[in-house]
C-alpha positions as CSV (number, residue, x, y, z in Angstrom):
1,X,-6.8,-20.7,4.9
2,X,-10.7,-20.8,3.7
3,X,-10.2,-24.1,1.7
4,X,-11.2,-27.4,2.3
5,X,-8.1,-29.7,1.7
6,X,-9.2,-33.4,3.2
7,X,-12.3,-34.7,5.5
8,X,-12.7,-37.4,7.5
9,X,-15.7,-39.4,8.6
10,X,-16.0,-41.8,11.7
11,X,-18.7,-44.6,12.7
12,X,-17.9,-44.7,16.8
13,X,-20.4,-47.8,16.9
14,X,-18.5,-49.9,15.0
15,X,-15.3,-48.2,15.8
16,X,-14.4,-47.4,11.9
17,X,-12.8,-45.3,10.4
18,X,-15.3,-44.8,7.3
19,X,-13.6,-42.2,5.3
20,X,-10.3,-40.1,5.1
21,X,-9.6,-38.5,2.2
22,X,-6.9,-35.6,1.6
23,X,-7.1,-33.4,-1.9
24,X,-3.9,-34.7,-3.9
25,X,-2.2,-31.2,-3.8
26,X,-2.3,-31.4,0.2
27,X,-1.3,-34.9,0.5
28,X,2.5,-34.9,2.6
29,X,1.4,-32.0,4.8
30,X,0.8,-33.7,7.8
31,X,-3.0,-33.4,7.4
32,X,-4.0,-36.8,7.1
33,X,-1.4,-37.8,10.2
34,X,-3.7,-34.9,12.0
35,X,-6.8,-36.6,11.3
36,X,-6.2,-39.8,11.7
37,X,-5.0,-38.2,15.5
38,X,-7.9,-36.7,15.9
39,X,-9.9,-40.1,14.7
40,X,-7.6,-42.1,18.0
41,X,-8.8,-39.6,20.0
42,X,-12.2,-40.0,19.6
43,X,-11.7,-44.1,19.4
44,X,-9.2,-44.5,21.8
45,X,-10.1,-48.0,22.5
46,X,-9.2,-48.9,18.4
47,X,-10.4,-48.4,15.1
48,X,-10.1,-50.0,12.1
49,X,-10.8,-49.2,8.3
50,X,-10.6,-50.9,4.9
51,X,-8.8,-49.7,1.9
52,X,-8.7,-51.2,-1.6
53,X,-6.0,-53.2,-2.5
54,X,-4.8,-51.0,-5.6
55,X,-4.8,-48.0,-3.6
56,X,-0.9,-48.2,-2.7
57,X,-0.6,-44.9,-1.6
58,X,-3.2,-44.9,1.3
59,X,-2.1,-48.6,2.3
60,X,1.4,-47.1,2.7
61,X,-0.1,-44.1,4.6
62,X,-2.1,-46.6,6.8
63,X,0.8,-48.8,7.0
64,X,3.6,-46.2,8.4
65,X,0.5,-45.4,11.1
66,X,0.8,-48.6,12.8
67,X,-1.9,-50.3,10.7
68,X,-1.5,-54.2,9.5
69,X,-3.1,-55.7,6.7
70,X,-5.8,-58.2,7.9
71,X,-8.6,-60.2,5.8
């Protein structure tokens, strides 16, 4: 459709992933799985982001993705 559901926003110098965010009524699509694709491809040597703690949802997201808590 015309919508716009989620976005994502990448910093290829530092390898980050800066922002991902998908509209709650589009979350367990696959859209965020298709952006955070689309964010390996374009960092295929690694990424990494940072999440606040509270935010169980996206840590789970993060988590099935092959991402590991670090400090």
């Amino acid at each position: 459709g015309e919508t716009l559901v989620g976005f994502l926003a990448l910093k290829p110098a530092s390898a980050c992933l800066d922002q991902l965010f998908i509209q709650p009524e589009a979350q367990g699509r696959g859209i965020g799985a298709a952006l955070l694709g689309f964010a390996r491809e374009r960092l295929p040597d690694g990424l990494w982001l940072g999440t606040a703690a509270r935010n169980v949802g996206a840590r789970r997201f993060y988590e099935r993705h092959g991402f590991r808590l670090a400090e």
